[in-house]
BALOBA-1460 file (C-alpha; in Angstrom, 3 decimals):
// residues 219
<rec num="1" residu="x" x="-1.520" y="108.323" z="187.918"/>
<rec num="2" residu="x" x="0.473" y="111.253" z="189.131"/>
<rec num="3" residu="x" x="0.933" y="111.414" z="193.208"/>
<rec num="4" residu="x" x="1.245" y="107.780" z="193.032"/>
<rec num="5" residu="x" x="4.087" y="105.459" z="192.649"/>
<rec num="6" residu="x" x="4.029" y="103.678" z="189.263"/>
<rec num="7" residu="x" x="5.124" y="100.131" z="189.344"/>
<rec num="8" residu="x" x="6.332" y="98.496" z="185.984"/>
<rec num="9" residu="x" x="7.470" y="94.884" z="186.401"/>
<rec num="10" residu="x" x="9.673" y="92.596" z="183.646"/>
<rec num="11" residu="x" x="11.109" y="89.437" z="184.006"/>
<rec num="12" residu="x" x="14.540" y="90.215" z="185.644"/>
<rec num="13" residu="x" x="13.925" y="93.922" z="187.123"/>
<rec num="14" residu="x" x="10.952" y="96.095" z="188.140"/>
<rec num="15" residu="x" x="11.399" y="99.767" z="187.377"/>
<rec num="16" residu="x" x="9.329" y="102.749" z="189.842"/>
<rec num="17" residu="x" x="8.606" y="106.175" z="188.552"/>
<rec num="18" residu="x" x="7.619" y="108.925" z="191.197"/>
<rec num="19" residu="x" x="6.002" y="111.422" z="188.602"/>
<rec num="20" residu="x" x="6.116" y="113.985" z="192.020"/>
<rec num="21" residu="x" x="9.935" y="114.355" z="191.947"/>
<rec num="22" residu="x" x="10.460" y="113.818" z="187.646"/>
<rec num="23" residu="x" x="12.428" y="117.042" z="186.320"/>
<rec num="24" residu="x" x="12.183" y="115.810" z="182.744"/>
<rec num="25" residu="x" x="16.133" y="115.072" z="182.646"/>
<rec num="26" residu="x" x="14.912" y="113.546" z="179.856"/>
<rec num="27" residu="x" x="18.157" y="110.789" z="180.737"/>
<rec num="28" residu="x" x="15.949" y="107.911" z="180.477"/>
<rec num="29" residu="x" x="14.128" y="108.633" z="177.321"/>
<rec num="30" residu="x" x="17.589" y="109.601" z="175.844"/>
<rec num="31" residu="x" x="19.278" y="106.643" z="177.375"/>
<rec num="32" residu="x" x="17.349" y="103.917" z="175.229"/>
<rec num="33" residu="x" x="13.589" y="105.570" z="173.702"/>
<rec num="34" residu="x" x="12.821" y="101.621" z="173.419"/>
<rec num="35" residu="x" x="12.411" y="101.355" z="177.512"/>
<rec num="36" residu="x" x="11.124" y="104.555" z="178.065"/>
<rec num="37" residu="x" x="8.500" y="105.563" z="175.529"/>
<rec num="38" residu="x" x="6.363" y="108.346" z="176.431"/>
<rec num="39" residu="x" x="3.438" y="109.392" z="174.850"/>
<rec num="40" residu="x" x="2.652" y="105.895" z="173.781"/>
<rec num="41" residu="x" x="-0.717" y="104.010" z="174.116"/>
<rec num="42" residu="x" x="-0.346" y="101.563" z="177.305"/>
<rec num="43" residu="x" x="3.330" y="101.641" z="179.673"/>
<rec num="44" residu="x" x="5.326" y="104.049" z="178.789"/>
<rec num="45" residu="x" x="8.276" y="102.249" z="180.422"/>
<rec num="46" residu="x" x="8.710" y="98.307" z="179.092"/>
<rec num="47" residu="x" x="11.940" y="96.887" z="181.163"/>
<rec num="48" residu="x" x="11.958" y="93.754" z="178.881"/>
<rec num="49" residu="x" x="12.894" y="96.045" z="176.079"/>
<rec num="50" residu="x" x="16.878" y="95.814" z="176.987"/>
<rec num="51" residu="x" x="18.962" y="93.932" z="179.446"/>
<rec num="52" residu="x" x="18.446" y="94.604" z="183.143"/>
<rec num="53" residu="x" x="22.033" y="95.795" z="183.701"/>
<rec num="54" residu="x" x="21.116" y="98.493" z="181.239"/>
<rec num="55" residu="x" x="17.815" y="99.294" z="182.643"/>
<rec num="56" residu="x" x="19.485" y="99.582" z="185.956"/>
<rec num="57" residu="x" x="22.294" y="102.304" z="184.388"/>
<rec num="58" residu="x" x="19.642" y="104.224" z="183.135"/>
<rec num="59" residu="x" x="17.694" y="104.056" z="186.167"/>
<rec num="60" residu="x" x="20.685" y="105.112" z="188.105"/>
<rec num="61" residu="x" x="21.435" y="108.286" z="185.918"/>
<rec num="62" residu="x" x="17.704" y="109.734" z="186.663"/>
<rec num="63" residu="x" x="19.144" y="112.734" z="189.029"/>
<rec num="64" residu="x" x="15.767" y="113.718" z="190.857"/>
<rec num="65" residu="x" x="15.273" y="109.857" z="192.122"/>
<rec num="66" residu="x" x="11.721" y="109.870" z="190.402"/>
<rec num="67" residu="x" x="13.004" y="106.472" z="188.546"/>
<rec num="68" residu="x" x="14.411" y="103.677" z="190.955"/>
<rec num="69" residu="x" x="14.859" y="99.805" z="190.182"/>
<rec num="70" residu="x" x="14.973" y="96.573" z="192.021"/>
<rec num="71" residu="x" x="17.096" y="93.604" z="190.289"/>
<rec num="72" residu="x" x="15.108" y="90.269" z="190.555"/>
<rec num="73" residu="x" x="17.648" y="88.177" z="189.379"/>
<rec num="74" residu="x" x="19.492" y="88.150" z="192.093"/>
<rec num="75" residu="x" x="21.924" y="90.707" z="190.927"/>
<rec num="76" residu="x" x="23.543" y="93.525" z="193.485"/>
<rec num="77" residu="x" x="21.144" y="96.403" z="193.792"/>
<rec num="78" residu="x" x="21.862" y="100.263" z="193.474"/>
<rec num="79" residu="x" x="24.096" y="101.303" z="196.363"/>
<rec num="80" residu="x" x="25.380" y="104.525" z="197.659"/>
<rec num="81" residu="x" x="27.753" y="106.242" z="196.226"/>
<rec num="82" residu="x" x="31.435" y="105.936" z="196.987"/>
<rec num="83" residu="x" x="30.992" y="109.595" z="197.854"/>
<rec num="84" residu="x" x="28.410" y="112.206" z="198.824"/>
<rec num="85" residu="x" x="27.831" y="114.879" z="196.272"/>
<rec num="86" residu="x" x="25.621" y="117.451" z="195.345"/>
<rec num="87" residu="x" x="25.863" y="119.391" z="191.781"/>
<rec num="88" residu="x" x="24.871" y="122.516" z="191.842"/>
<rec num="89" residu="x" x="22.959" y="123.276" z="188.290"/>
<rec num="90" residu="x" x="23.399" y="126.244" z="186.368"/>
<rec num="91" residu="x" x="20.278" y="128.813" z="186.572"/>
<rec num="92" residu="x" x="18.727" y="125.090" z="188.155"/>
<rec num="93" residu="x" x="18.118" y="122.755" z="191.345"/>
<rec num="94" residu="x" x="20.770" y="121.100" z="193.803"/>
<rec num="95" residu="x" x="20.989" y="117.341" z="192.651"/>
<rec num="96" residu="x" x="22.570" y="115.092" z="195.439"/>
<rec num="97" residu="x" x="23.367" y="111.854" z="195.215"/>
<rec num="98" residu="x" x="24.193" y="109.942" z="198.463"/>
<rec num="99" residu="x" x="22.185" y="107.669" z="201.383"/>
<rec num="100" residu="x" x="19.578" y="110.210" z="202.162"/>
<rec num="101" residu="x" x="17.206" y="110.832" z="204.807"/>
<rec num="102" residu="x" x="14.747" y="113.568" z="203.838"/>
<rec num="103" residu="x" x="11.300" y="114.234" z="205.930"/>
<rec num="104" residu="x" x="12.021" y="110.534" z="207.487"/>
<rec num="105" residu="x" x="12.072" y="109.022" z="203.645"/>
<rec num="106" residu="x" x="15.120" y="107.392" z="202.387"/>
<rec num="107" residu="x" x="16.350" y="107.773" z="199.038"/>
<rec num="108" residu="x" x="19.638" y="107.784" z="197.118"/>
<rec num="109" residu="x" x="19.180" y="110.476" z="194.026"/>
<rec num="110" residu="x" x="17.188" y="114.106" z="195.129"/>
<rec num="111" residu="x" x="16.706" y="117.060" z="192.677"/>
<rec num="112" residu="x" x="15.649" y="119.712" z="195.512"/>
<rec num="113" residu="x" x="14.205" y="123.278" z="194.373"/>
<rec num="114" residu="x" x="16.969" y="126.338" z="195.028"/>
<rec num="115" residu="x" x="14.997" y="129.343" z="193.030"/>
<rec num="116" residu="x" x="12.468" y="129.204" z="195.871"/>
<rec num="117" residu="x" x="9.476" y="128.605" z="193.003"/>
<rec num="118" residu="x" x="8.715" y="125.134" z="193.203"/>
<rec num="119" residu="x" x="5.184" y="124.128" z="193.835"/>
<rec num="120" residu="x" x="6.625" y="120.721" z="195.363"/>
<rec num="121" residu="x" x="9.281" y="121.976" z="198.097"/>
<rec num="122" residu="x" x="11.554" y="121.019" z="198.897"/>
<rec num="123" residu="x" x="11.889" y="119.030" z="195.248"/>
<rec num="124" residu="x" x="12.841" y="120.417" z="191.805"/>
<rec num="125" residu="x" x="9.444" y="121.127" z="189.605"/>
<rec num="126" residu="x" x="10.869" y="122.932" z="187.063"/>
<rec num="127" residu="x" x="9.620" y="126.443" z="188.378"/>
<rec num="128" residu="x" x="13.227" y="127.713" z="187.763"/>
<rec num="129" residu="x" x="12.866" y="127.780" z="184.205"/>
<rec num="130" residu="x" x="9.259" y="129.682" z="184.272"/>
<rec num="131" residu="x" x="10.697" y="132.288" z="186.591"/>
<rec num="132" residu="x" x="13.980" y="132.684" z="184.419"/>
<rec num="133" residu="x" x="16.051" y="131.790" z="187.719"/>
<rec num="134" residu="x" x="19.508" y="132.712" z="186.896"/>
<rec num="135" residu="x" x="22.355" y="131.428" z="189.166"/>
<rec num="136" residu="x" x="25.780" y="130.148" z="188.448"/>
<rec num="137" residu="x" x="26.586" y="126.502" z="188.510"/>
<rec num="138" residu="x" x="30.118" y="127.100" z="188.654"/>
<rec num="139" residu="x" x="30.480" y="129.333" z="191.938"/>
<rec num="140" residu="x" x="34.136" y="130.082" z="193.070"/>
<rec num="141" residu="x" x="36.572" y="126.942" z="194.917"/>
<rec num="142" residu="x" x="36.656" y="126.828" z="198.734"/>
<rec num="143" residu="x" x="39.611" y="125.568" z="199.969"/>
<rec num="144" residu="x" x="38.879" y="122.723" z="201.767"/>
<rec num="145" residu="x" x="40.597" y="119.219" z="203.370"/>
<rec num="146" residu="x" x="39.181" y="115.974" z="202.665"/>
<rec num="147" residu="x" x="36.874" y="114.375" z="204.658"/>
<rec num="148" residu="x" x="37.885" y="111.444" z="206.550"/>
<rec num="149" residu="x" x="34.800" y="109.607" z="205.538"/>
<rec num="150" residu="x" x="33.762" y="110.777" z="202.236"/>
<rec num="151" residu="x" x="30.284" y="108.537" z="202.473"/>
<rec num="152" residu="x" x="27.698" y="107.500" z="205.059"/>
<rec num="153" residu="x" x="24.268" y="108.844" z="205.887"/>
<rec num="154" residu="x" x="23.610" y="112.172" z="204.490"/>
<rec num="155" residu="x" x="20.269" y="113.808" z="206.758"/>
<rec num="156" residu="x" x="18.965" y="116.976" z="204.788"/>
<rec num="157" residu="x" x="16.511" y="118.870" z="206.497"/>
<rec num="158" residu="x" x="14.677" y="121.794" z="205.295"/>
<rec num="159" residu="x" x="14.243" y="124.353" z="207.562"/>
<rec num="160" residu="x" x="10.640" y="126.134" z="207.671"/>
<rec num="161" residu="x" x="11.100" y="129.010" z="205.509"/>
<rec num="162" residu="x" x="15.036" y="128.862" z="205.401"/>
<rec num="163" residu="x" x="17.218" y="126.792" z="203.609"/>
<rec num="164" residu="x" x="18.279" y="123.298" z="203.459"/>
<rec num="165" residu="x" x="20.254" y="121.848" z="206.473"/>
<rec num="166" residu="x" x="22.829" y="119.333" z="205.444"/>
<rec num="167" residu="x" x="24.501" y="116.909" z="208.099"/>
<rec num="168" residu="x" x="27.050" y="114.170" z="207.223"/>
<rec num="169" residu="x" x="29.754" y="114.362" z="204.971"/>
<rec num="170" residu="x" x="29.127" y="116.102" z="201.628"/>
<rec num="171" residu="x" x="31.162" y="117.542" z="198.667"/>
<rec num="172" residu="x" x="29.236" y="120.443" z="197.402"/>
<rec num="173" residu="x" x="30.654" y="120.390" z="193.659"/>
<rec num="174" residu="x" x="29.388" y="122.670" z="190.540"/>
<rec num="175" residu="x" x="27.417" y="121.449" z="187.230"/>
<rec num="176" residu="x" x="30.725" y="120.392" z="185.749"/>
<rec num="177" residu="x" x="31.547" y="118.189" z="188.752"/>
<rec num="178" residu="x" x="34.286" y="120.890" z="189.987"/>
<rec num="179" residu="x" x="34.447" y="120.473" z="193.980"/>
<rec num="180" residu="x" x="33.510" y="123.626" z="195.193"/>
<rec num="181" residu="x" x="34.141" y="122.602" z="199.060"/>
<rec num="182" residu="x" x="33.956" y="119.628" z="201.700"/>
<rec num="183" residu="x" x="31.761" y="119.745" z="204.400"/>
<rec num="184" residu="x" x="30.339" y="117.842" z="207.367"/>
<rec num="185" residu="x" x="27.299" y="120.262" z="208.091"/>
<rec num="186" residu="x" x="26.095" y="123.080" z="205.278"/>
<rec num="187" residu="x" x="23.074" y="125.317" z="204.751"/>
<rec num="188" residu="x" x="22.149" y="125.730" z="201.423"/>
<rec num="189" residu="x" x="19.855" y="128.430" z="200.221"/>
<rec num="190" residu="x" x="16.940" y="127.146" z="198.599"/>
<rec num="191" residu="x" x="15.010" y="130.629" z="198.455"/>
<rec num="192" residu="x" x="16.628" y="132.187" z="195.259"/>
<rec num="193" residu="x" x="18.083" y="135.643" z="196.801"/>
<rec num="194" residu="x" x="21.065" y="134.615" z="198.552"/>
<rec num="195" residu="x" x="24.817" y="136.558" z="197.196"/>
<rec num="196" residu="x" x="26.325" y="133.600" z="198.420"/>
<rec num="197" residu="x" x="25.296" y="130.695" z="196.075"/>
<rec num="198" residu="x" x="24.879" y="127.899" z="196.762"/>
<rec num="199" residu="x" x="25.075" y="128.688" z="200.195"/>
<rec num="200" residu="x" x="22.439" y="130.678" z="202.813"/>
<rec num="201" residu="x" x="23.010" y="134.128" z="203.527"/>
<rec num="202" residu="x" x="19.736" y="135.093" z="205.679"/>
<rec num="203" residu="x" x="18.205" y="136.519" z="202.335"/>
<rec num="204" residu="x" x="15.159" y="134.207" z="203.050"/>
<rec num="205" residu="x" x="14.527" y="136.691" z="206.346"/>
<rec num="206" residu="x" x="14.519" y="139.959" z="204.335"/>
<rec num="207" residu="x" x="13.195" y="138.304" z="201.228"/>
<rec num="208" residu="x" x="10.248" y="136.726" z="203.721"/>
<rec num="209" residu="x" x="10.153" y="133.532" z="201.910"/>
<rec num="210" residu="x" x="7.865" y="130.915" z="202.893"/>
<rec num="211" residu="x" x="7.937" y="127.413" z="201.727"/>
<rec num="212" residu="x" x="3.892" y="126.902" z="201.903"/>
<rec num="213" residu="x" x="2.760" y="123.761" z="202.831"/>
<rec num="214" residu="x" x="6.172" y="122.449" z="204.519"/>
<rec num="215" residu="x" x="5.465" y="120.993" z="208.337"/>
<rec num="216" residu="x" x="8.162" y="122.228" z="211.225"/>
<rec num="217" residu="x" x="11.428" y="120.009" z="210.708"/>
<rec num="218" residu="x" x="11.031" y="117.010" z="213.068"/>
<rec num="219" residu="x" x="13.205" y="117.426" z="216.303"/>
């Protein structure tokens, strides 16, 4: 079923899984093995298992987006967050949680590849950990003011063969949720050489990465 959208419905909540953008967080399993049961004979995920509230917080703590939920009970659905972030992972992806708009989808949770390996750019498939991709998730603290508007659309572009375009307001902040710096427009390196983690330095140009099968950014 994999480059498909799975569909598991219960009573009060239907749960998606996007097996093209999983990172094996391993957050859902982890967060209750009794909704999300893999390797079992029939669905692996059974949303009548727990509450729907609970589903949901599970749901909401996949970081690549490959799980997503719709209440049918008339409860509130998952919303942005108060503010835009994006975690940079030790030796691992970008994570970034905010109202996205990425190659004209929209989407709230995105694990996006920075080691330049994945085999699904711009997403997170695990390459990082093949190719022993080493990279702090705690780079230094840019001073930095806060943003007037902390939330709001977040557009993330990748550039052909360069690195990820940010615009809107985002606070770049490391694996342990230190903010790093505040920004309304950022380029974030996505090809694995740059000295500058997390952001661009040009490596990509003398590194001549290519991000193979990626169409021009859309003008």
């Amino acid at each position: 079923m994999a480059g498909r959208v799975q569909e598991y419905r219960g009573m009060t909540i239907v749960v998606r899984f996007d097996a093209s953008k999983c990172i094996h967080s391993r957050n859902c399993v982890l967060g209750h093995p009794g909704v999300f049961a893999p390797n079992v004979e029939g669905p692996w995920i059974r949303p009548d298992e727990a509450p729907a509230a609970d589903v949901m917080r599970i749901v909401m703590s996949c970081p690549s987006g490959a799980l997503t939920c719709e209440r049918l009970d008339g409860s509130p659905q998952e919303v942005p967050p108060p503010v835009n972030t994006v975690h940079v992972r030790e030796n691992g992806p970008l994570a970034f949680h905010a109202a996205i708009s990425l190659e004209g989808k929209q989407m709230l949770r995105a694990t996006l590849c920075r080691c330049g390996a994945s085999k699904n750019k711009p997403y997170c498939d695990g390459s990082h950990s093949e190719i022993g991709f080493t990279a702090s998730g705690e780079p230094r603290t840019e001073t930095a003011a806060a943003l007037a508007d902390p939330n709001g659309p977040l557009t993330i572009t990748p550039i052909l063969d360069g690195p990820l375009r940010t615009a809107g307001s985002l606070e770049i902040c490391s694996g342990t949720g230190r903010a790093i710096g505040r920004t309304e427009k950022a380029w974030l390196c996505r090809c694995g050489n740059s000295k500058n983690k997390p952001y661009c330095d040009g490596s990509h140009k003398r590194a001549a990465f290519q991000a193979e099968g990626e169409a021009p950014p859309r003008k």
